[in-house]
mmCIF file as Biopython writes it, N, C-alpha, C and O atoms, coordinates in Angstrom:
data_model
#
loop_
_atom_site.group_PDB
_atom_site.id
_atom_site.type_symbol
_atom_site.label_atom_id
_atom_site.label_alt_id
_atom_site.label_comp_id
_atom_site.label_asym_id
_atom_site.label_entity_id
_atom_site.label_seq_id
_atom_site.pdbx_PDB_ins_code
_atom_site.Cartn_x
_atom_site.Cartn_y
_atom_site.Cartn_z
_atom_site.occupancy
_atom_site.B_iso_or_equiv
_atom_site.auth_seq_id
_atom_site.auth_asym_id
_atom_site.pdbx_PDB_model_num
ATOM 1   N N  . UNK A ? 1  ? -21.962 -5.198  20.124  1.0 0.0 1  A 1 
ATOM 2   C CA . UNK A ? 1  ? -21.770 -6.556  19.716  1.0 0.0 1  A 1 
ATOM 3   C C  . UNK A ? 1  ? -20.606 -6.626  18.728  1.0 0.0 1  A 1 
ATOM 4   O O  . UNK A ? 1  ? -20.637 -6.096  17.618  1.0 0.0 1  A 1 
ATOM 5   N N  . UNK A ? 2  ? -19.677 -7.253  19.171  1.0 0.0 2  A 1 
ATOM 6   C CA . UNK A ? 2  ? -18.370 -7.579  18.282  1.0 0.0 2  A 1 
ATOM 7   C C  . UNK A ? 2  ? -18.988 -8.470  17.080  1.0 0.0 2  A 1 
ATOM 8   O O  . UNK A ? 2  ? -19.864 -9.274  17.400  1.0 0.0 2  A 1 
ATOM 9   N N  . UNK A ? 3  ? -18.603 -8.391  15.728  1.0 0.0 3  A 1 
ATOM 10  C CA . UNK A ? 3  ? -18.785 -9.022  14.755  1.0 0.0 3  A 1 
ATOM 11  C C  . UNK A ? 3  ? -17.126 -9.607  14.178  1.0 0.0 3  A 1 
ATOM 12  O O  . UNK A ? 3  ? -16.336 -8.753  13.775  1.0 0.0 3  A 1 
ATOM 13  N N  . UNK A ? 4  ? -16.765 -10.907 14.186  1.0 0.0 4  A 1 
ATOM 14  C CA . UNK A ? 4  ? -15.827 -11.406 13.376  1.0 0.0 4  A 1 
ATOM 15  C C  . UNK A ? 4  ? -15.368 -11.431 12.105  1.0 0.0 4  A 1 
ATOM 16  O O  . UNK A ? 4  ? -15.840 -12.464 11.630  1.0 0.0 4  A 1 
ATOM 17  N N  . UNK A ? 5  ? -14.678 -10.852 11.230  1.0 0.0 5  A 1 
ATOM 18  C CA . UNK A ? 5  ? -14.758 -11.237 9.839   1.0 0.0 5  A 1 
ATOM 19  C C  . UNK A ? 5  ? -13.448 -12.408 9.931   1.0 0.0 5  A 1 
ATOM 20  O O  . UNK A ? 5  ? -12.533 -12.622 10.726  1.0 0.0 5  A 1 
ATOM 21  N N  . UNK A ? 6  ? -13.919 -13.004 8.665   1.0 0.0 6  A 1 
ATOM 22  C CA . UNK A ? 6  ? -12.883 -14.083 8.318   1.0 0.0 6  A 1 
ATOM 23  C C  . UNK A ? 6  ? -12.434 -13.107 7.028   1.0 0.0 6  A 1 
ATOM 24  O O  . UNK A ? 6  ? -13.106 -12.540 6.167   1.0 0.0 6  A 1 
ATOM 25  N N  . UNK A ? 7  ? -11.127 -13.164 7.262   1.0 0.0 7  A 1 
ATOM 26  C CA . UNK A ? 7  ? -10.242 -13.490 6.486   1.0 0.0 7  A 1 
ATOM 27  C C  . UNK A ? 7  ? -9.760  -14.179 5.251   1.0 0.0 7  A 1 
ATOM 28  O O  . UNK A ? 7  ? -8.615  -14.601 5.406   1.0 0.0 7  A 1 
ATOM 29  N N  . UNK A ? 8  ? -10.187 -14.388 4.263   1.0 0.0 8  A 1 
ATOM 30  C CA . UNK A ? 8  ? -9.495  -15.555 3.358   1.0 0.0 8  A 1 
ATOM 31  C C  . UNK A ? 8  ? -7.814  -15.559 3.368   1.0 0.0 8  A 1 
ATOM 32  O O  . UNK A ? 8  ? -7.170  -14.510 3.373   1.0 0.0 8  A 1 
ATOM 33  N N  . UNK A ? 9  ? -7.260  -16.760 3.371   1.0 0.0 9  A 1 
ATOM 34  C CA . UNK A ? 9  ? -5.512  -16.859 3.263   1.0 0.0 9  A 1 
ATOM 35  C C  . UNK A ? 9  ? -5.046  -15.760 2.160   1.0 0.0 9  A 1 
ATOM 36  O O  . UNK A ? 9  ? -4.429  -14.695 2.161   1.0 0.0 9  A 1 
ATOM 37  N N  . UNK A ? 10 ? -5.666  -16.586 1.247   1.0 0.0 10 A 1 
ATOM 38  C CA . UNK A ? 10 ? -4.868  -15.912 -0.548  1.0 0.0 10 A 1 
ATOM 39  C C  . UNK A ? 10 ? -5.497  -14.412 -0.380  1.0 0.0 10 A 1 
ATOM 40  O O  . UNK A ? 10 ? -4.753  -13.719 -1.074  1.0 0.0 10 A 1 
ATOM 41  N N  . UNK A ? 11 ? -6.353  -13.684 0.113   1.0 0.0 11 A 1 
ATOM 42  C CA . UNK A ? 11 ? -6.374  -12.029 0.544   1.0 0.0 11 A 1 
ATOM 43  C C  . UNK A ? 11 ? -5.360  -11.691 1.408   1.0 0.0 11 A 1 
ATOM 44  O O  . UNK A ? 11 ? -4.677  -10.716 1.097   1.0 0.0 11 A 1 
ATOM 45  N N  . UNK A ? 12 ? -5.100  -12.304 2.466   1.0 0.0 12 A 1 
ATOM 46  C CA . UNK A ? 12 ? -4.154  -11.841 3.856   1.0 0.0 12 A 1 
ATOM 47  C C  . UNK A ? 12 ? -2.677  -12.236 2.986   1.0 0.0 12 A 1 
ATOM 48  O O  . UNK A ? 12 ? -1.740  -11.668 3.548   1.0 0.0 12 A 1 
ATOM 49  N N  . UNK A ? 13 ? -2.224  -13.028 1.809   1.0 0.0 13 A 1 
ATOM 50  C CA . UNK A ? 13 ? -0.777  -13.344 1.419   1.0 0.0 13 A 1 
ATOM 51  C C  . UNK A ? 13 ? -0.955  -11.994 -0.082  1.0 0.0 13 A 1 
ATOM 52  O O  . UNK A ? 13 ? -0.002  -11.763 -0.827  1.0 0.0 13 A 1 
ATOM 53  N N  . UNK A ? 14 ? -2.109  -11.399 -0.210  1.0 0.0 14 A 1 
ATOM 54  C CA . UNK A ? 14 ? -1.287  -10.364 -1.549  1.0 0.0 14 A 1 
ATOM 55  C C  . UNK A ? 14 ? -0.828  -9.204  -1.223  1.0 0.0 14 A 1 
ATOM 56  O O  . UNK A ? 14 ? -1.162  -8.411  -0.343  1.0 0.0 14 A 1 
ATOM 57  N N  . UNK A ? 15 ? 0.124   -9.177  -2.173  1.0 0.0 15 A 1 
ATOM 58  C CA . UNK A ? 15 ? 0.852   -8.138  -1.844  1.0 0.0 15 A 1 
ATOM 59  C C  . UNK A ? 15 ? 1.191   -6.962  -3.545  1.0 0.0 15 A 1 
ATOM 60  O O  . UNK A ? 15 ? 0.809   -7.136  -4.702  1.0 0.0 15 A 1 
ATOM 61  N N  . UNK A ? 16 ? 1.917   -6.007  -3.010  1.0 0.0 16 A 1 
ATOM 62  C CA . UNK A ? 16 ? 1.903   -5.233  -4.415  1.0 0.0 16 A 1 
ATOM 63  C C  . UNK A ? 16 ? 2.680   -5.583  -5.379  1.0 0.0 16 A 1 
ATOM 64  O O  . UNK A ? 16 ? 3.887   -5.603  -5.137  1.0 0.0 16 A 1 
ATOM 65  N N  . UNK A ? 17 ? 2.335   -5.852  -6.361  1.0 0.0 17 A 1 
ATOM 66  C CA . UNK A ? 17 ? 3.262   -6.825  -8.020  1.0 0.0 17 A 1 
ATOM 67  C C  . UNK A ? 17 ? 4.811   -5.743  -7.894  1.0 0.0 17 A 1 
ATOM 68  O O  . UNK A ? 17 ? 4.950   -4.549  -7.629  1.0 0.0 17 A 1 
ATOM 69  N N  . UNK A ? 18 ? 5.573   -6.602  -8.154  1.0 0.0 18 A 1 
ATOM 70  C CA . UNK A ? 18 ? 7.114   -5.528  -7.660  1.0 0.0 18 A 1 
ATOM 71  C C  . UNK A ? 18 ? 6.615   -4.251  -8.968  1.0 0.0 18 A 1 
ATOM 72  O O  . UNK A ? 18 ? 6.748   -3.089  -8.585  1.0 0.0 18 A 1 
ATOM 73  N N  . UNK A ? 19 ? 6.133   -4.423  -10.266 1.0 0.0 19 A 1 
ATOM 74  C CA . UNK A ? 19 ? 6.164   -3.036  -10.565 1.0 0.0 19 A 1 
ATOM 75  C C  . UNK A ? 19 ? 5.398   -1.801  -9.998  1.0 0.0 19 A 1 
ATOM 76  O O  . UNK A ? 19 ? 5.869   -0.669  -10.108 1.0 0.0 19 A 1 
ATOM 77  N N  . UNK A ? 20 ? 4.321   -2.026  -9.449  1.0 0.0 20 A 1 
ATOM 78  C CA . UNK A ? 20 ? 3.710   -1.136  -8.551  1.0 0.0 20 A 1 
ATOM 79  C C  . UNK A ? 20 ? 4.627   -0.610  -7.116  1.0 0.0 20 A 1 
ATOM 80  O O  . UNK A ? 20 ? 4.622   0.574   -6.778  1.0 0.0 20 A 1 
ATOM 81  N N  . UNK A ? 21 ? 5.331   -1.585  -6.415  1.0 0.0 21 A 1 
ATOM 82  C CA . UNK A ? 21 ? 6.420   -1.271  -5.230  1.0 0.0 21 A 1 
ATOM 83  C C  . UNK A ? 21 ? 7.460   -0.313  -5.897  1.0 0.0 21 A 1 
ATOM 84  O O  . UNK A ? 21 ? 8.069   0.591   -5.326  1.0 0.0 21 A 1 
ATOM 85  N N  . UNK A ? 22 ? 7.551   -0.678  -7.210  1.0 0.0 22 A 1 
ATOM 86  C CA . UNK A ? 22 ? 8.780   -0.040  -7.460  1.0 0.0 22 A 1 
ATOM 87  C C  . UNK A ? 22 ? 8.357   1.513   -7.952  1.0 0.0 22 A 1 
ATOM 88  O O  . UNK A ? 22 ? 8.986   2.566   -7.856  1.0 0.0 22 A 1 
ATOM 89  N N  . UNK A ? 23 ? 7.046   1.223   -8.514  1.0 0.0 23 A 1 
ATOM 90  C CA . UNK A ? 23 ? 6.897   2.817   -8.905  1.0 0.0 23 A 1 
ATOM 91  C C  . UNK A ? 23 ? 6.609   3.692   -7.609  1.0 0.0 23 A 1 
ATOM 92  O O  . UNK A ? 23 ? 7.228   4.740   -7.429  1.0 0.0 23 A 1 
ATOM 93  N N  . UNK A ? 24 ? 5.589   3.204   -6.651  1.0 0.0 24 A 1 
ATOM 94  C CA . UNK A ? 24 ? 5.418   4.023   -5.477  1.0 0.0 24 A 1 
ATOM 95  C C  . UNK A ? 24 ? 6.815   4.248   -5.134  1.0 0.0 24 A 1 
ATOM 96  O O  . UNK A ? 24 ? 7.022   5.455   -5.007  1.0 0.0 24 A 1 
ATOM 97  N N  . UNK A ? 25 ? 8.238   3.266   -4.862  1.0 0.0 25 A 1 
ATOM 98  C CA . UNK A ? 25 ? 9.328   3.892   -4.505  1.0 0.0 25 A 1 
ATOM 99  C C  . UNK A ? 25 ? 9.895   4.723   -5.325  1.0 0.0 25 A 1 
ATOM 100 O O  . UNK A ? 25 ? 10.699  5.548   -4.893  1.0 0.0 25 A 1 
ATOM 101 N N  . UNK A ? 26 ? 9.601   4.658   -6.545  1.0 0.0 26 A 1 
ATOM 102 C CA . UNK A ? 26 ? 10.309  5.653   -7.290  1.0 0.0 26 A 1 
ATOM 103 C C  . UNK A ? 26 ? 9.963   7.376   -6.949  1.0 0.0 26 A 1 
ATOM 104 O O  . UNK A ? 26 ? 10.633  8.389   -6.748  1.0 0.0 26 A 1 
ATOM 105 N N  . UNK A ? 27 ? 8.697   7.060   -7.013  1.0 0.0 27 A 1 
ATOM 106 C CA . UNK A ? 27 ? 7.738   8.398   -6.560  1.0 0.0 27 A 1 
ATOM 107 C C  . UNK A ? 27 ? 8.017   9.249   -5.035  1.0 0.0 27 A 1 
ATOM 108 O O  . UNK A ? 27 ? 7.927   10.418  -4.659  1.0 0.0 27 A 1 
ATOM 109 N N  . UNK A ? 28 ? 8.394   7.957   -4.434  1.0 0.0 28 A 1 
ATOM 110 C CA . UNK A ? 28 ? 9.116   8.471   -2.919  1.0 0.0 28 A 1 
ATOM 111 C C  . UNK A ? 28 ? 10.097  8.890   -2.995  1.0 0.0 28 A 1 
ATOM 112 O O  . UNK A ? 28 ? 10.391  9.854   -2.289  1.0 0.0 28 A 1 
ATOM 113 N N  . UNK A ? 29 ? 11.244  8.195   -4.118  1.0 0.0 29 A 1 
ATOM 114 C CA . UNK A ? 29 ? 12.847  9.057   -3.933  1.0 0.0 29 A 1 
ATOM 115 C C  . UNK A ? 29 ? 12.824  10.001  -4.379  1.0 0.0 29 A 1 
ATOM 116 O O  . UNK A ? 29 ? 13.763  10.767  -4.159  1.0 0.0 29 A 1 
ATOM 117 N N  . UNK A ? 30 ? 11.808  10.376  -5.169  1.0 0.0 30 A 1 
ATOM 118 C CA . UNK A ? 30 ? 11.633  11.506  -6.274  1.0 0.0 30 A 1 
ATOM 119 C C  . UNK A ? 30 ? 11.702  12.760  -5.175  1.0 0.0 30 A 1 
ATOM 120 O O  . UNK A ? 30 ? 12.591  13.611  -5.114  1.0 0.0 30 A 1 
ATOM 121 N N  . UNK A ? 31 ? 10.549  12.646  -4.343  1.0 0.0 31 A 1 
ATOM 122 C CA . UNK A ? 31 ? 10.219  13.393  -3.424  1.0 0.0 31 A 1 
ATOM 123 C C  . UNK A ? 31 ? 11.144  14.032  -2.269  1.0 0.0 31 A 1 
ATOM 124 O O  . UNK A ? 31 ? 11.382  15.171  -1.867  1.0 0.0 31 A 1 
ATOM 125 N N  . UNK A ? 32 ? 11.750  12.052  -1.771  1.0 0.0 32 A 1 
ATOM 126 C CA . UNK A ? 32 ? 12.896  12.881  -0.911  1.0 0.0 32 A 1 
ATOM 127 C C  . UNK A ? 32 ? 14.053  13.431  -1.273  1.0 0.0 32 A 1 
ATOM 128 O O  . UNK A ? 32 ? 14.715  14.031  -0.427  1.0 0.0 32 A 1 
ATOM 129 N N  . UNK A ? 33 ? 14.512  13.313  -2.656  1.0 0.0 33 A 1 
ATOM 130 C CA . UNK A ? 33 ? 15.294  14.265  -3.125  1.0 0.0 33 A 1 
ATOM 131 C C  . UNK A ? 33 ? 15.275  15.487  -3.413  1.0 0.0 33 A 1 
ATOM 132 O O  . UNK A ? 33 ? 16.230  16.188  -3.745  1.0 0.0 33 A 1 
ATOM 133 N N  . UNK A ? 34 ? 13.902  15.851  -3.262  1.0 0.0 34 A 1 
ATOM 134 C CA . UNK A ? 34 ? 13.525  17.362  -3.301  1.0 0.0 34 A 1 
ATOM 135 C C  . UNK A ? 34 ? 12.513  17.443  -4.570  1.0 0.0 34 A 1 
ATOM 136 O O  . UNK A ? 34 ? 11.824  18.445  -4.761  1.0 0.0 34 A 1 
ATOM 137 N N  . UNK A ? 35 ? 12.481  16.413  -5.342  1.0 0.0 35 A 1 
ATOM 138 C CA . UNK A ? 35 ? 12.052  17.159  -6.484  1.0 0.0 35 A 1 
ATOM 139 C C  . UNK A ? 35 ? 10.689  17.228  -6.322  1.0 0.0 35 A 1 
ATOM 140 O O  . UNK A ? 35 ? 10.212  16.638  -5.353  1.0 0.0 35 A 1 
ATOM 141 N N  . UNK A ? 36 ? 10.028  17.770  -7.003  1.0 0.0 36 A 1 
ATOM 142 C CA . UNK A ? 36 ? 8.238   18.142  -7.272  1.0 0.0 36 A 1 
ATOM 143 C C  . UNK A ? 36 ? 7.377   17.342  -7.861  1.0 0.0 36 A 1 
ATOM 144 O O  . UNK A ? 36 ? 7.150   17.446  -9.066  1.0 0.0 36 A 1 
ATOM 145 N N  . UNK A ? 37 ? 6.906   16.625  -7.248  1.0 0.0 37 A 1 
ATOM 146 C CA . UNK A ? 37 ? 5.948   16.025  -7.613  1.0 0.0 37 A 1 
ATOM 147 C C  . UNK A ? 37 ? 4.566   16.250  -7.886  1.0 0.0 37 A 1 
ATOM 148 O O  . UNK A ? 37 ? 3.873   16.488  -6.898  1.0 0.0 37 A 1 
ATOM 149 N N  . UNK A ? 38 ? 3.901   16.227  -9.213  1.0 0.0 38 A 1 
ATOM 150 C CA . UNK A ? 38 ? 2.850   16.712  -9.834  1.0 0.0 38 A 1 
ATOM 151 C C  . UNK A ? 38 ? 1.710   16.358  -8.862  1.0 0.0 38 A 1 
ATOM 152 O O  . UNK A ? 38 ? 1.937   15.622  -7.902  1.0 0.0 38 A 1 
ATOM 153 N N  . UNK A ? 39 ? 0.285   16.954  -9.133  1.0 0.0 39 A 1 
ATOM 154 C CA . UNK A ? 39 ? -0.474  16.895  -8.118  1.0 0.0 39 A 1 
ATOM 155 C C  . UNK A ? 39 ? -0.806  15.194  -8.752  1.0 0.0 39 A 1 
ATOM 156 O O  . UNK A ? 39 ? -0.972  14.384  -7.840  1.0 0.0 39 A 1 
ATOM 157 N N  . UNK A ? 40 ? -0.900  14.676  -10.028 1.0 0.0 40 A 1 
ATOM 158 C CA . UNK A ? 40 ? -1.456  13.453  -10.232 1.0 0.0 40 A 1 
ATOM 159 C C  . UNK A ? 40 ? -0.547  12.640  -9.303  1.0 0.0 40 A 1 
ATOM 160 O O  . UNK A ? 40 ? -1.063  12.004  -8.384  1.0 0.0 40 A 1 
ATOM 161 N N  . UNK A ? 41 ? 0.692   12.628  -9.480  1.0 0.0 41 A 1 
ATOM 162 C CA . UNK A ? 41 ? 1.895   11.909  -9.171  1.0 0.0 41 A 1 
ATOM 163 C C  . UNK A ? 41 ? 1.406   11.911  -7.617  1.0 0.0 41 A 1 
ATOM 164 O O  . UNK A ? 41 ? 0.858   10.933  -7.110  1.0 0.0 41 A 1 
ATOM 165 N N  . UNK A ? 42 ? 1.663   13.100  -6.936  1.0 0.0 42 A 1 
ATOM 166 C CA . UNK A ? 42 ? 1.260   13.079  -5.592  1.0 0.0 42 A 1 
ATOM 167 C C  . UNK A ? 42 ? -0.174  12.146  -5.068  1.0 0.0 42 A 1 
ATOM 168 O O  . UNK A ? 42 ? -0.222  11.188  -4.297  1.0 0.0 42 A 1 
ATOM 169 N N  . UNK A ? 43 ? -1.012  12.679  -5.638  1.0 0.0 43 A 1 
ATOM 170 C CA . UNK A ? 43 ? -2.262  11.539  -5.493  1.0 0.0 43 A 1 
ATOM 171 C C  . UNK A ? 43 ? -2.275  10.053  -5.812  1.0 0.0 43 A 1 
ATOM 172 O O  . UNK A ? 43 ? -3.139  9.258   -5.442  1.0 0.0 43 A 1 
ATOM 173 N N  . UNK A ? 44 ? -1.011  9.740   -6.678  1.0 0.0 44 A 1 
ATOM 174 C CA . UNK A ? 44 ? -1.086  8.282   -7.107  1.0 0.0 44 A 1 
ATOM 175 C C  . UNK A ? 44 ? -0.097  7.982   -6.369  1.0 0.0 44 A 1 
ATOM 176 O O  . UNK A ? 44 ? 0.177   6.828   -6.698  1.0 0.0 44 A 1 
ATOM 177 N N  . UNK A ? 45 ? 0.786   8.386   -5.376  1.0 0.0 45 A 1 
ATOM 178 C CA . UNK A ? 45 ? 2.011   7.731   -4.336  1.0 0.0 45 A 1 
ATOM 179 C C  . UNK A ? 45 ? 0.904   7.644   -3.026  1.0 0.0 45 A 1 
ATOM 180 O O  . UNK A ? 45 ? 0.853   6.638   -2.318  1.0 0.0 45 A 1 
ATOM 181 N N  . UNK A ? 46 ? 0.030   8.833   -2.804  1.0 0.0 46 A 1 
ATOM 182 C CA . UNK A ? 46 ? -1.341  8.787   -1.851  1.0 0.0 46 A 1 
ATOM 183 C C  . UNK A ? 46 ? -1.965  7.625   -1.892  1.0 0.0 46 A 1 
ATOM 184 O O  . UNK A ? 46 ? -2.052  7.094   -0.785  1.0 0.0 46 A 1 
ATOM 185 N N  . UNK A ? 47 ? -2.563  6.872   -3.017  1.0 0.0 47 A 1 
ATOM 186 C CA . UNK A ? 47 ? -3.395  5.595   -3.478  1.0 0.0 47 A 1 
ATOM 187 C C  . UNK A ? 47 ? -2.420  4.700   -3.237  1.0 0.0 47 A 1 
ATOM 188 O O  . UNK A ? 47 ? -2.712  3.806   -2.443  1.0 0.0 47 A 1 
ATOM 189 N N  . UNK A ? 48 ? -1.109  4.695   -3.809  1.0 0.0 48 A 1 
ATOM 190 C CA . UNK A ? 48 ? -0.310  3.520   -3.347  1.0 0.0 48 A 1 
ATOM 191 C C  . UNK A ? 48 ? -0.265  3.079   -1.702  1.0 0.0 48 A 1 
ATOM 192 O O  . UNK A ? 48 ? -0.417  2.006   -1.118  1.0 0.0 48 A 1 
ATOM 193 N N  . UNK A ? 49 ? 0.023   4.462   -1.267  1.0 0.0 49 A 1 
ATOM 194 C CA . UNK A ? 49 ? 0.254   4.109   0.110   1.0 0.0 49 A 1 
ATOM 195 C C  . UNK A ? 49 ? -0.641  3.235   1.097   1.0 0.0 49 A 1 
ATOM 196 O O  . UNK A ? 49 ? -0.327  2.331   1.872   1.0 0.0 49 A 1 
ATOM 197 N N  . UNK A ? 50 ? -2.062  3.918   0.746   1.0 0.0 50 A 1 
ATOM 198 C CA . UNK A ? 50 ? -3.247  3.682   1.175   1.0 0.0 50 A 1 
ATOM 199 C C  . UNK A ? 50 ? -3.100  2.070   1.247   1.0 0.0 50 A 1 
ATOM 200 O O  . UNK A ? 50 ? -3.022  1.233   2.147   1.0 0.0 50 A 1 
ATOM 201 N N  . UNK A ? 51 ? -3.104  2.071   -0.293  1.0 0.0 51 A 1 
ATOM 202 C CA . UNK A ? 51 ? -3.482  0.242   -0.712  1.0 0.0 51 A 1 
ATOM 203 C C  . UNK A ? 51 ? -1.997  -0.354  0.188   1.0 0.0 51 A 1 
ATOM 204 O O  . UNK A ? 51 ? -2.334  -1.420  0.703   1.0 0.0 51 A 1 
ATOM 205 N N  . UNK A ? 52 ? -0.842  -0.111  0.465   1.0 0.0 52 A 1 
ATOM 206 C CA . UNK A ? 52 ? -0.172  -0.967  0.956   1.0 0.0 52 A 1 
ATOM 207 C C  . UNK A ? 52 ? -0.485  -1.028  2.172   1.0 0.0 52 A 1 
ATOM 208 O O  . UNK A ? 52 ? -0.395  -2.120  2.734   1.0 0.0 52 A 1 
ATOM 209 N N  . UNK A ? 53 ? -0.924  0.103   2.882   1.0 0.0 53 A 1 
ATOM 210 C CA . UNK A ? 53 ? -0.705  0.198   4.527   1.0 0.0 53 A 1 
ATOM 211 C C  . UNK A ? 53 ? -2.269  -0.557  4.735   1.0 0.0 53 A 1 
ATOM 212 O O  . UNK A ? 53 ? -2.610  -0.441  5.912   1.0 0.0 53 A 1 
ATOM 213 N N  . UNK A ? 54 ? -3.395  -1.363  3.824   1.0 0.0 54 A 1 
ATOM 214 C CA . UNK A ? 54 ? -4.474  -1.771  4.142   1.0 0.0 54 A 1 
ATOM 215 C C  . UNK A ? 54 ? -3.909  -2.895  3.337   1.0 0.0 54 A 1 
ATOM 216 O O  . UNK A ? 54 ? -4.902  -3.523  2.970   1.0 0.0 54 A 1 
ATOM 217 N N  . UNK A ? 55 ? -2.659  -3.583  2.787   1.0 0.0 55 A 1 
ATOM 218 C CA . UNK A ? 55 ? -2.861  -4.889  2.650   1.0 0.0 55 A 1 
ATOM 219 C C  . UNK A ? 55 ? -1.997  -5.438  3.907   1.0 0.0 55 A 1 
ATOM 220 O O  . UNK A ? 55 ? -1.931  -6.630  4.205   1.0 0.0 55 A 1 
ATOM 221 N N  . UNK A ? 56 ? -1.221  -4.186  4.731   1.0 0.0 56 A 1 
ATOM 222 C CA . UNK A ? 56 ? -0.392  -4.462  6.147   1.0 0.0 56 A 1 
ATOM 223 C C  . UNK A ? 56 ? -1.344  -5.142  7.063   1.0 0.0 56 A 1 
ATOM 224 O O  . UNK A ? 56 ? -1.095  -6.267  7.495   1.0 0.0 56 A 1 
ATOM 225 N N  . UNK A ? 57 ? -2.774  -4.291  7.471   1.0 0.0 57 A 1 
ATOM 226 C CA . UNK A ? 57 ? -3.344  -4.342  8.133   1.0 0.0 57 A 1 
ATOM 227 C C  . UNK A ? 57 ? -4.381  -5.634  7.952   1.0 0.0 57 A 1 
ATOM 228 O O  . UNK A ? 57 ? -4.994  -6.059  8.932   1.0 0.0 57 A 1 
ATOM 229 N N  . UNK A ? 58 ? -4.570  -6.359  6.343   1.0 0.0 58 A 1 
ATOM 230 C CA . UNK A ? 58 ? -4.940  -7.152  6.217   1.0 0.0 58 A 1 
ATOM 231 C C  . UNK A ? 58 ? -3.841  -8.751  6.508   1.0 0.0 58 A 1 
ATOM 232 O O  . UNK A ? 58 ? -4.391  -9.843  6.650   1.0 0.0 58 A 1 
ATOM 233 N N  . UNK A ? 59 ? -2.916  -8.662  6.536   1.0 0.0 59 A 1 
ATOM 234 C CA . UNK A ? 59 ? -1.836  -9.453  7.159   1.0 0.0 59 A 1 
ATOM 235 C C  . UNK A ? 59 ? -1.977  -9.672  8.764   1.0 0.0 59 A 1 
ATOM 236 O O  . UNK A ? 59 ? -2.507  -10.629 9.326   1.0 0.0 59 A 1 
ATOM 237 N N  . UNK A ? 60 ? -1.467  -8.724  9.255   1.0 0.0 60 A 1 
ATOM 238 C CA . UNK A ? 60 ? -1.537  -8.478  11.156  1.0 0.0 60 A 1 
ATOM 239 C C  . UNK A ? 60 ? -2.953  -9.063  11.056  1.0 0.0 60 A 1 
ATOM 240 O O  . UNK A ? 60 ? -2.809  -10.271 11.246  1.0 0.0 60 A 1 
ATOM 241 N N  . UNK A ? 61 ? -4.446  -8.752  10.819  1.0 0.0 61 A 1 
ATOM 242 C CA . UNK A ? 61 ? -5.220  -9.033  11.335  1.0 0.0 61 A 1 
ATOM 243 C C  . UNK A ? 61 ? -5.303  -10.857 11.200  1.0 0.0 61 A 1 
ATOM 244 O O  . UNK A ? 61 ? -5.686  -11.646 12.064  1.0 0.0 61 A 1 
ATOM 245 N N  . UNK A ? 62 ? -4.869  -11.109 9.998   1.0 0.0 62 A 1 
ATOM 246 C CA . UNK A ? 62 ? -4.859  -12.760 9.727   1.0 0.0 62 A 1 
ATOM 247 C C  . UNK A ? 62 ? -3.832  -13.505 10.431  1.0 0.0 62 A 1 
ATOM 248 O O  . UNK A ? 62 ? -3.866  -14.735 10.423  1.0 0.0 62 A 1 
ATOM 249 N N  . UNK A ? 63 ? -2.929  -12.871 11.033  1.0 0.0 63 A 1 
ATOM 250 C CA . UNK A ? 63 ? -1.898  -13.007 11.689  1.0 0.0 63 A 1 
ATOM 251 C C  . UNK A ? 63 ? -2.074  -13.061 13.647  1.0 0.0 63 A 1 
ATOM 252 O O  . UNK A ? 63 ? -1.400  -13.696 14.458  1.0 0.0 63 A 1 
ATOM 253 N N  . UNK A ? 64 ? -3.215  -12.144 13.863  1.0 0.0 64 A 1 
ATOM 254 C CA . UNK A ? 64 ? -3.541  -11.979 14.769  1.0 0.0 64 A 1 
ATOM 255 C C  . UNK A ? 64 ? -4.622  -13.023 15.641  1.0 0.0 64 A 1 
ATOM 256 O O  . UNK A ? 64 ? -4.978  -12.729 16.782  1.0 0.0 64 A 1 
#
């Protein structure tokens, strides 16, 4: 049995506050420049990612 969720608008329109975008990117150039990223650092670009690629998926689905 398929179950529907709704969506609320103002959930499906948030997105990450530019200082959070900017630190996960910072944490990414860090990386692709070679440098080493600490295991915290690594786990907190991990959590960023997570949370962006599930507010993506909360978009497409409201979108869908």
């Amino acid at each position: 049995m398929l179950t529907t969720i709704e969506i609320p608008e103002e959930v499906a329109q948030f997105e990450l506050p530019d200082a959070v975008q900017d630190r996960l990117q910072h944490l990414l150039d860090k990386q692709d420049a070679g440098g080493q990223l600490t295991t915290a650092e690594r786990e907190e670009a991990a959590g960023l990612i997570d949370l962006a690629e599930f507010l993506a998926l909360l978009k497409s689905a409201k979108s869908a």
